[in-house]
N, CA, C and O of each residue as an XYZ file, in Angstrom:
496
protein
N     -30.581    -10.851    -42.690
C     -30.041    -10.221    -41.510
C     -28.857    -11.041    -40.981
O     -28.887    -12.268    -41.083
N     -27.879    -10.449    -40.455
C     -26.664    -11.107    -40.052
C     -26.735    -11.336    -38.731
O     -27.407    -10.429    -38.241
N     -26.307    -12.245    -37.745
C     -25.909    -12.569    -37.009
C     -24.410    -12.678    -36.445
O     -23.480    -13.356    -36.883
N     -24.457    -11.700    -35.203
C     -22.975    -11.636    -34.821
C     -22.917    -12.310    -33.359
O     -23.790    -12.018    -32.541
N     -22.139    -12.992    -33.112
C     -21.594    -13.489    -31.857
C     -20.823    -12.631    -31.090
O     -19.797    -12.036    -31.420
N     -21.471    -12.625    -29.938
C     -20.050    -11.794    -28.807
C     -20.299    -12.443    -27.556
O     -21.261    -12.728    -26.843
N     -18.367    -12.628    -27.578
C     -18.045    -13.602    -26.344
C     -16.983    -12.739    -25.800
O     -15.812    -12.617    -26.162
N     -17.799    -12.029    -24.624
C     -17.500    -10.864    -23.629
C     -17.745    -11.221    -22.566
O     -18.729    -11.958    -22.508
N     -16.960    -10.883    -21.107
C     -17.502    -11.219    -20.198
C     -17.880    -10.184    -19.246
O     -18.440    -10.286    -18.155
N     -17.481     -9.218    -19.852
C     -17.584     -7.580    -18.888
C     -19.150     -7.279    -19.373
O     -19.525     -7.509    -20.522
N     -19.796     -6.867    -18.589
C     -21.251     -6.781    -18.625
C     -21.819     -5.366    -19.596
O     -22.821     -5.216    -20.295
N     -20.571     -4.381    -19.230
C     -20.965     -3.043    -19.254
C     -20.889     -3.496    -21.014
O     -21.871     -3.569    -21.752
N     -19.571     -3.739    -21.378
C     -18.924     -4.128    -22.684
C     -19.901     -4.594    -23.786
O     -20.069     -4.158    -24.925
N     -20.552     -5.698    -23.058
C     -21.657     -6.879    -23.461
C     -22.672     -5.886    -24.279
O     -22.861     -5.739    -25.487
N     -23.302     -5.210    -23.014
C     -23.865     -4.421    -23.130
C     -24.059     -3.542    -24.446
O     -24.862     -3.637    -25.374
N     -22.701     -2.371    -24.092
C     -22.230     -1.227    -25.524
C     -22.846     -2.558    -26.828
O     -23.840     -2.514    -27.553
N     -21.753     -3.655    -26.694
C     -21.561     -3.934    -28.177
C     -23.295     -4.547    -28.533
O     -23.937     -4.202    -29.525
N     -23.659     -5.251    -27.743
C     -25.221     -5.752    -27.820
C     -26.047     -4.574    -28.981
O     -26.397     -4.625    -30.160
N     -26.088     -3.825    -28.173
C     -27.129     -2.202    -28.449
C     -26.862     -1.599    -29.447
O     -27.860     -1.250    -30.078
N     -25.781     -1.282    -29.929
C     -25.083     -0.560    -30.772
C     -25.165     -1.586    -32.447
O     -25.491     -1.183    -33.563
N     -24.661     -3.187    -31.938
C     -25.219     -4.123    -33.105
C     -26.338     -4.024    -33.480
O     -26.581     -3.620    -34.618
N     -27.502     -4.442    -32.429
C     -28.813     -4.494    -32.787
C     -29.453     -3.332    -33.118
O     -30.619     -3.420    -33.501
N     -28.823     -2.045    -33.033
C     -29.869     -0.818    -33.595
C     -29.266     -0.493    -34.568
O     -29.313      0.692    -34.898
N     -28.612     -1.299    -35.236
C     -28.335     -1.089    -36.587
C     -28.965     -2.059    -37.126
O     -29.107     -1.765    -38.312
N     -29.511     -3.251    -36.866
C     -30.613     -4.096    -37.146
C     -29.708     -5.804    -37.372
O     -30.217     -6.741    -37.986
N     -28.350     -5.847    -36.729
C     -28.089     -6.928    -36.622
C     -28.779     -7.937    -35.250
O     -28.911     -7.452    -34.127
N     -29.019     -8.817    -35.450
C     -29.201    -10.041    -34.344
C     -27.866    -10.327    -33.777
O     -26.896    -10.740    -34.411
N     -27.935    -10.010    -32.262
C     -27.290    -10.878    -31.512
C     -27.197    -12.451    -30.784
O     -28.150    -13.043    -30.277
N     -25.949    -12.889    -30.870
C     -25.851    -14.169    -29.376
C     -24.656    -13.535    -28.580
O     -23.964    -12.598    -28.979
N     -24.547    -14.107    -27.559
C     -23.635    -14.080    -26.135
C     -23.294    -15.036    -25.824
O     -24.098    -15.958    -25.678
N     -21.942    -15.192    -25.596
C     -21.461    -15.828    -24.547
C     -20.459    -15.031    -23.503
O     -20.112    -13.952    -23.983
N     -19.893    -15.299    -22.166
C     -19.538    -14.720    -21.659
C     -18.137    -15.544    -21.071
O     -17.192    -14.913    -20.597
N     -18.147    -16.757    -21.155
C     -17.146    -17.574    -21.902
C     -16.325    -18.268    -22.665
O     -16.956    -19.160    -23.232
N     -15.254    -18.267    -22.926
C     -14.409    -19.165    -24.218
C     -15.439    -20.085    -24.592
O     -16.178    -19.816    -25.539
N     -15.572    -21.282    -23.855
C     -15.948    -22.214    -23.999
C     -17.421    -21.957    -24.280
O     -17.766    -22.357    -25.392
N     -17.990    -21.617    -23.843
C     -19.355    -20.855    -24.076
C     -19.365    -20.415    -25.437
O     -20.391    -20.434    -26.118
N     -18.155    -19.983    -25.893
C     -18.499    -19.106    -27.473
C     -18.216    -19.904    -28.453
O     -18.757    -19.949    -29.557
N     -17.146    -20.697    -27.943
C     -17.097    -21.874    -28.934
C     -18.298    -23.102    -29.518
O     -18.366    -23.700    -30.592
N     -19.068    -23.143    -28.416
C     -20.112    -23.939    -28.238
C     -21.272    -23.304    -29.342
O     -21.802    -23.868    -30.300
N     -21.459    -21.855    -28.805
C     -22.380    -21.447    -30.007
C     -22.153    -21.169    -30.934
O     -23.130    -20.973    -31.657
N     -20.546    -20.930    -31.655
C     -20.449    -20.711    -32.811
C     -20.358    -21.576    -33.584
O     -20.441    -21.319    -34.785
N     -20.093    -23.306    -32.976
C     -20.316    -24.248    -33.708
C     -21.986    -24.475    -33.776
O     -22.437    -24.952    -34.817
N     -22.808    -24.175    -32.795
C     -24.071    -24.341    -32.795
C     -25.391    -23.813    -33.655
O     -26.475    -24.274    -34.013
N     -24.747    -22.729    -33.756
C     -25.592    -21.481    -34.599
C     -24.764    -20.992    -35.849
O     -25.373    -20.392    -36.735
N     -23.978    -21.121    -35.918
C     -23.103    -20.794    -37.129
C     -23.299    -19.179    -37.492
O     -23.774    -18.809    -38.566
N     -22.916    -18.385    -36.569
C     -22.757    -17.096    -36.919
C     -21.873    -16.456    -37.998
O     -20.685    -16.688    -38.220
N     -22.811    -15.487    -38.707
C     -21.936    -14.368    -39.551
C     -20.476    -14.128    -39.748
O     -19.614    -14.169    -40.626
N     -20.748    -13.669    -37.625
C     -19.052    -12.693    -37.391
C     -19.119    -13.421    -36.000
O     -19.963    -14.093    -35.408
N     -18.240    -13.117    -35.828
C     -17.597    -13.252    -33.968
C     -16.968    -12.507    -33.490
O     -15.813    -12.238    -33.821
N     -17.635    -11.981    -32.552
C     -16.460    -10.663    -31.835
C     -15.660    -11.069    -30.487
O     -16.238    -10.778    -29.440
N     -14.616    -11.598    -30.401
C     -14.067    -12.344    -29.587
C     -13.252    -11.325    -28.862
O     -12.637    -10.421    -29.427
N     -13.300    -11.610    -27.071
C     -12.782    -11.006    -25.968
C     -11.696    -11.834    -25.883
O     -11.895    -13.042    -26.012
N     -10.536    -11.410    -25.684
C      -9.241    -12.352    -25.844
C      -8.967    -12.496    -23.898
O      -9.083    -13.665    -23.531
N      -8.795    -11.961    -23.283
C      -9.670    -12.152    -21.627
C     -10.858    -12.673    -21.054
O     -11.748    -12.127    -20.402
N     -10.689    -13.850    -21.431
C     -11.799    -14.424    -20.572
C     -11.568    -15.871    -19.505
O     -10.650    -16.682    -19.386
N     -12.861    -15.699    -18.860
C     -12.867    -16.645    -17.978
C     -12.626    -18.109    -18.402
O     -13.662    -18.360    -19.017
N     -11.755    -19.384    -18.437
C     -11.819    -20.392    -18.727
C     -10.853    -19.988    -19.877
O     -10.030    -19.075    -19.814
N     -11.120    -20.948    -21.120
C     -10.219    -20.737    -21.710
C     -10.320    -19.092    -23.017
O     -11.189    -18.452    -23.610
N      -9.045    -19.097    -22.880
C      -8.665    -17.413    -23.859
C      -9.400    -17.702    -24.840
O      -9.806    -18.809    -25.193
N      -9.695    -15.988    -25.600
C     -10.043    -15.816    -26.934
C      -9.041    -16.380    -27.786
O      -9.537    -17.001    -28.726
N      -7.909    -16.364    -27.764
C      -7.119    -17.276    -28.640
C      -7.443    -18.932    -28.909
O      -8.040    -19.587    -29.764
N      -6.699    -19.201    -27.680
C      -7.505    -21.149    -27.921
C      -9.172    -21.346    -28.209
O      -9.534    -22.313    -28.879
N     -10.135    -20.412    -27.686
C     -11.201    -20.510    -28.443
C     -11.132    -20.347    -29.743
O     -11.580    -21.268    -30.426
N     -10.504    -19.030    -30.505
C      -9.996    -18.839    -31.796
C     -10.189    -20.195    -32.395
O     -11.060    -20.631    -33.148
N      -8.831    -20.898    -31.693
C      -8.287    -22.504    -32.647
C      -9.097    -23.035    -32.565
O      -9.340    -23.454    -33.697
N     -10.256    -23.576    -31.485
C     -11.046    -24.135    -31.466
C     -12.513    -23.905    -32.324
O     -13.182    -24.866    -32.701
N     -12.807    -22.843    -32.509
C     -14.048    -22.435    -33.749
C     -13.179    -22.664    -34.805
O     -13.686    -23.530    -35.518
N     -11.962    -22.248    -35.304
C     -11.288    -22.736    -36.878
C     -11.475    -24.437    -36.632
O     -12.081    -25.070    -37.496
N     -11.172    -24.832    -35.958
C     -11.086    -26.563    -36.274
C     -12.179    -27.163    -36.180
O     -12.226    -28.355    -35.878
N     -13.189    -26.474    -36.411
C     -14.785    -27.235    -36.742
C     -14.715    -26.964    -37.985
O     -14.181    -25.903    -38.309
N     -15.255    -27.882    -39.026
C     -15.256    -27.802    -40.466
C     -16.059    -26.428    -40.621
O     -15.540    -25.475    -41.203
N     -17.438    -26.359    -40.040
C     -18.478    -25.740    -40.326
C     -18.195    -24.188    -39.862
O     -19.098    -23.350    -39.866
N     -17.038    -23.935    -39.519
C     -17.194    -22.634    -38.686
C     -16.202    -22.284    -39.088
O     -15.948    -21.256    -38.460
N     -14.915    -22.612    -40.218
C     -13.950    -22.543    -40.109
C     -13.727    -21.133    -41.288
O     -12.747    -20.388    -41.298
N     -14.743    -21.065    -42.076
C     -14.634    -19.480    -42.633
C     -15.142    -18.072    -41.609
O     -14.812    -16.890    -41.707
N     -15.865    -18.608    -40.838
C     -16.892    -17.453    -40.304
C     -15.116    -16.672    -39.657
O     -14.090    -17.172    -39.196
N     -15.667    -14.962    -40.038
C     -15.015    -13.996    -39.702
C     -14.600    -14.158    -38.156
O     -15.528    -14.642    -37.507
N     -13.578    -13.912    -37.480
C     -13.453    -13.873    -36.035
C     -12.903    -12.702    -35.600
O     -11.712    -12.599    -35.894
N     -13.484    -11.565    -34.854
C     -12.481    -10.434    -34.820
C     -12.071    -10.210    -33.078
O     -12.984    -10.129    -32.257
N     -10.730    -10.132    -32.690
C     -10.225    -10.076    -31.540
C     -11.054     -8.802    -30.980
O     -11.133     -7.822    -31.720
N     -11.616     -8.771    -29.831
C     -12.565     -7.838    -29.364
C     -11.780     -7.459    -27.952
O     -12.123     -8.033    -26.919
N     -10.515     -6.289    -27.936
C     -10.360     -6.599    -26.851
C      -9.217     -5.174    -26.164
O      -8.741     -4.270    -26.852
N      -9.054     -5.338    -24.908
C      -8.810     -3.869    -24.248
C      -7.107     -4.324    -24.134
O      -6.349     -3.530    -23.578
N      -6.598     -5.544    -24.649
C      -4.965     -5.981    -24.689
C      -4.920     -5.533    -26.271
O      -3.873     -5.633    -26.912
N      -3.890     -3.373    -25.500
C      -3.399     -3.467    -27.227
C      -1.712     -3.429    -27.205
O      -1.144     -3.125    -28.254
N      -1.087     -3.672    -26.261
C       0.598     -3.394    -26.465
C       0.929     -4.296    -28.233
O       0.364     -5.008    -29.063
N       1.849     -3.813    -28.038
C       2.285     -4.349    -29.227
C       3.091     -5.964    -29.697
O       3.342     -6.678    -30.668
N       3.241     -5.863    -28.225
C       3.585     -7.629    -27.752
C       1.395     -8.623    -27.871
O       1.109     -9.702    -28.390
N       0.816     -8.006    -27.436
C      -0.499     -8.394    -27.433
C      -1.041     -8.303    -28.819
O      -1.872     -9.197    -28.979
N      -0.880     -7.525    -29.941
C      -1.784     -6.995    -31.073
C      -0.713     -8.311    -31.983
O      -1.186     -8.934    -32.933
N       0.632     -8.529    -31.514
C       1.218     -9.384    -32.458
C       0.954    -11.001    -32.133
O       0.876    -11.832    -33.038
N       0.812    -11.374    -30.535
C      -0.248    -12.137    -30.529
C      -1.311    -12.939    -31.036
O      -1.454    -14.106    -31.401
N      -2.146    -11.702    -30.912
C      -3.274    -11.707    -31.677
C      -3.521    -12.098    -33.273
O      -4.159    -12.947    -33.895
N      -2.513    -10.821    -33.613
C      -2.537    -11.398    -35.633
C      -2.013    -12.360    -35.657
O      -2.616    -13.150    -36.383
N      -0.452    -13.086    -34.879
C      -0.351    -14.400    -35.247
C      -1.701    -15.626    -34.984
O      -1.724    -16.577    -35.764
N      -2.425    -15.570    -34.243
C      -3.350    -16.325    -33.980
C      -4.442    -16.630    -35.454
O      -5.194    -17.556    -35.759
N      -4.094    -15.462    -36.046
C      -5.356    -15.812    -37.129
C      -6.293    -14.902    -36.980
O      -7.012    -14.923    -37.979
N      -6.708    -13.937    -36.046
C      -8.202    -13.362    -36.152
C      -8.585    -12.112    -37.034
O      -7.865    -11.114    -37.005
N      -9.677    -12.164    -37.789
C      -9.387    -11.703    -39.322
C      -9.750     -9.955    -38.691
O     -10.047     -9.126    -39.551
N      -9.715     -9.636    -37.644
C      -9.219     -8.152    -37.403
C      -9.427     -8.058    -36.375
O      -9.733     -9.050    -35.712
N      -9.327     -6.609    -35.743
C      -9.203     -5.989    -34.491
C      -9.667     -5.029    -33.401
O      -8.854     -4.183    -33.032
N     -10.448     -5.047    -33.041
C     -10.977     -3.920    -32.429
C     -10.831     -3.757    -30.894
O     -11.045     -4.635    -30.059
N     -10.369     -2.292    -30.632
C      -9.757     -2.247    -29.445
C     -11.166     -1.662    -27.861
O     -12.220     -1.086    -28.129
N     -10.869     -1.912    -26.863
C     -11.763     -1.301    -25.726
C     -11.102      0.013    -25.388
O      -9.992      0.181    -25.893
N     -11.423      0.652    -24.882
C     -13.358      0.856    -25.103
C     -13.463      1.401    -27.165
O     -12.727      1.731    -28.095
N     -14.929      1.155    -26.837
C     -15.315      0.966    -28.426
C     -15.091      2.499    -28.871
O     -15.244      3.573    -28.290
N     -14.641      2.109    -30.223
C     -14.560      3.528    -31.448
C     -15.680      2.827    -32.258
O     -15.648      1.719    -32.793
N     -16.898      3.943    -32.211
C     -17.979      3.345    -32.321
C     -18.267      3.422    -33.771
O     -19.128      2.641    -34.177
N     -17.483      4.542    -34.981
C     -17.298      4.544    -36.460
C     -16.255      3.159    -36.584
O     -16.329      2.533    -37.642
N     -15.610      2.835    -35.878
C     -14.684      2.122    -36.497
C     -14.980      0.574    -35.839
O     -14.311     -0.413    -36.145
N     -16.183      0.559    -34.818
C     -16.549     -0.485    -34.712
C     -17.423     -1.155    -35.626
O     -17.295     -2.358    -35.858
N     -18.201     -0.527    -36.096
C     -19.461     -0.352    -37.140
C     -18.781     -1.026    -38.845
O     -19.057     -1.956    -39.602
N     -17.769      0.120    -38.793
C     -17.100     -0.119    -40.437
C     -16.723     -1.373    -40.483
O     -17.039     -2.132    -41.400
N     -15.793     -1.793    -39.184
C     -15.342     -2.806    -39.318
C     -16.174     -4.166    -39.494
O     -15.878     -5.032    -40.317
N     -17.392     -4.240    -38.492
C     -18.040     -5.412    -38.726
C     -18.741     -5.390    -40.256
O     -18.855     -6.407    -40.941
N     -19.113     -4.281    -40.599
C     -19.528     -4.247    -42.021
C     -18.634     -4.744    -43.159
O     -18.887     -5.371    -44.188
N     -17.664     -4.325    -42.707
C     -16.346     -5.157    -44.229
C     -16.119     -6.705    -43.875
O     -15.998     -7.552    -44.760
N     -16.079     -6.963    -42.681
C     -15.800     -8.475    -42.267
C     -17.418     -9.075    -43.048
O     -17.429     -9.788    -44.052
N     -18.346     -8.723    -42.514
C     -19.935     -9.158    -43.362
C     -19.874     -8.963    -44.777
O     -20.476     -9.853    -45.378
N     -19.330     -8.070    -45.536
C     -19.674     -7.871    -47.064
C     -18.451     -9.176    -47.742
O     -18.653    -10.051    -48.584
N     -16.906     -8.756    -46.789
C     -16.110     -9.632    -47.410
C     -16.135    -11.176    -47.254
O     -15.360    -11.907    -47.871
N     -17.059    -11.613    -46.407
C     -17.289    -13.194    -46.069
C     -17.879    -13.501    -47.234
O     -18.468    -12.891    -48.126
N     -17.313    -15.510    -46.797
C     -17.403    -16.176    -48.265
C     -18.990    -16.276    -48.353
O     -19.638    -15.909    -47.373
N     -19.572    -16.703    -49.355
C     -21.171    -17.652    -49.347
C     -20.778    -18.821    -49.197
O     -21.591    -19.744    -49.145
């Protein structure tokens, strides 16, 4: 069973993505801060990461850099989880590194597909 991380701080958000993971039979963690998500993804070494690029403390981006620069965390999938889509924001984002994209509110086929290809295509 896979384990996905989501570091969201909107409750409702938390929520959708929580429910929608787990009744497809993935395990969740939470954080609801940068720093918070960084902490558990070095801690627990999750699958995937669904990263809120808005958050309290520091951004989904510098968290980004910060889960790549742990040896141990530095393959795990990271996908920008987030309601910034201009095109100044989405270029952002891909320069940062995060191995895809998913926009708010959720497209719930294309939330699904997506965490599934990030899980099949991760290394062992």
């Amino acid at each position: 069973m896979s384990t996905i991380l989501i570091v969201e701080d909107n409750e409702k958000n938390m929520k959708l993505a929580r429910d929608v993971l787990q009744s497809r039979g993935y395990e969740t963690l939470e954080a609801i801060t940068g720093e918070e998500g960084v902490r558990i993804a070095i801690e627990k070494k999750p699958d995937l990461v669904l990263m809120d690029i808005q958050l309290p403390g520091i951004n989904g981006i510098e968290a980004l850099r910060q889960v790549r620069a742990d040896p141990g965390c530095a393959r795990i999938p990271v996908v920008a989880f987030t309601a910034s889509v201009t095109s100044t924001d989405r270029s952002q984002i891909s320069a940062a590194g995060f191995d895809g994209f998913l926009s708010k509110p959720i497209n719930l086929k294309e939330f699904l597909e997506t965490v599934k290809r990030l899980l099949e295509s991760r290394p062992a």
